[in-house]
C-alpha positions in Angstrom: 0.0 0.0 0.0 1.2 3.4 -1.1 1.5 6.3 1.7 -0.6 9.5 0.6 -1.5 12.9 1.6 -4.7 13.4 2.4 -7.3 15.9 3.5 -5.8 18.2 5.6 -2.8 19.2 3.7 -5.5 21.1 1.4 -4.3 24.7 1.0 -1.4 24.0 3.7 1.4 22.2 1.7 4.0 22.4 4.0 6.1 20.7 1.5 8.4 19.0 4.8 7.2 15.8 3.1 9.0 16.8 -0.4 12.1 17.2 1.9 12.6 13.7 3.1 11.2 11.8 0.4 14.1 9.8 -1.4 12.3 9.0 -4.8 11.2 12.5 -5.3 7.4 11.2 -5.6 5.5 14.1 -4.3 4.1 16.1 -6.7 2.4 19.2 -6.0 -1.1 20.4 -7.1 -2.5 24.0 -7.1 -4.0 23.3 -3.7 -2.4 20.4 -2.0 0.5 18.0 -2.4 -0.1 13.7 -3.8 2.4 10.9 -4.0 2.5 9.2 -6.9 1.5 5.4 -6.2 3.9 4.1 -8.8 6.9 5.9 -7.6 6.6 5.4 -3.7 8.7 2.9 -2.3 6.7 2.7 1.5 9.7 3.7 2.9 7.4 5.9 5.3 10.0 8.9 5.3 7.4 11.1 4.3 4.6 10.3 7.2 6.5 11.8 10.6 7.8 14.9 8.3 4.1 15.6 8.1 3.0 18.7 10.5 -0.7 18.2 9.6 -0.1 13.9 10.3 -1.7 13.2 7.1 -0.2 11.0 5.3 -2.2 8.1 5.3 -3.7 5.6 2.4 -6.5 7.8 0.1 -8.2 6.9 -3.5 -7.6 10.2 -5.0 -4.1 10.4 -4.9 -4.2 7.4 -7.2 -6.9 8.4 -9.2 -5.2 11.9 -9.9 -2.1 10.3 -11.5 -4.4 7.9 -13.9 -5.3 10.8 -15.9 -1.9 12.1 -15.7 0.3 8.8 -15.8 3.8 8.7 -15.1 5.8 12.2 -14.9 9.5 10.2 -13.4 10.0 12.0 -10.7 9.1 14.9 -9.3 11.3 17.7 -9.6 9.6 20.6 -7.3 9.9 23.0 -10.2 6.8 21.7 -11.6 3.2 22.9 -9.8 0.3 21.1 -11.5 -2.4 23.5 -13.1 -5.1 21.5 -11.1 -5.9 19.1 -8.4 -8.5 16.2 -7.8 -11.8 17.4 -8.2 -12.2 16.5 -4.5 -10.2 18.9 -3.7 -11.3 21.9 -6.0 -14.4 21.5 -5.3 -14.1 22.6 -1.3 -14.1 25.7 -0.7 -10.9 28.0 -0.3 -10.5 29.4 3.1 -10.0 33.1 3.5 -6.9 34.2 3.5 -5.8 31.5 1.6 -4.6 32.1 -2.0 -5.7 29.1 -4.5 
């Protein structure tokens, strides 16, 4: 099983995740961060980096990527012009730029 971010990273993306993971599988998305299921190892690196402690097994990290396939890595140069329409379609908290 594949670690993911879940829920609460949405509109936080701390981004301490991108920092320890040793595959570079972390992509981000306009509004939150998702591991690519194909590239994580399960080393679990990623999971006590996380302030919000939500990394945790979710569908639409997965699902995100099947549209999108295989990028090889991500590079944190690359910010994804959308998310997973679960996530796009909450509401953006005030303050918060999305």
């Amino acid at each position: 099983m594949t670690y993911v971010i879940a829920s609460a990273c949405v509109d936080v993306k701390d981004r301490a995740c991108i920092d320890e993971c040793p595959t570079d599988c972390i992509y981000e998305g306009k509004r939150m961060l998702y591991i690519h299921p194909d590239e994580c190892v399960d080393c679990g690196a990623c999971e006590p980096a996380c302030p919000a402690e939500d990394v945790e097994f979710t569908r639409i990290n997965a699902d995100l990527f099947t549209s999108r396939g295989s990028p090889g890595r991500a590079s944190g140069t690359h910010v994804a012009d959308h998310d997973h329409p679960d996530v796009t379609s909450r509401p953006v908290p005030e303050g918060v730029q999305a």
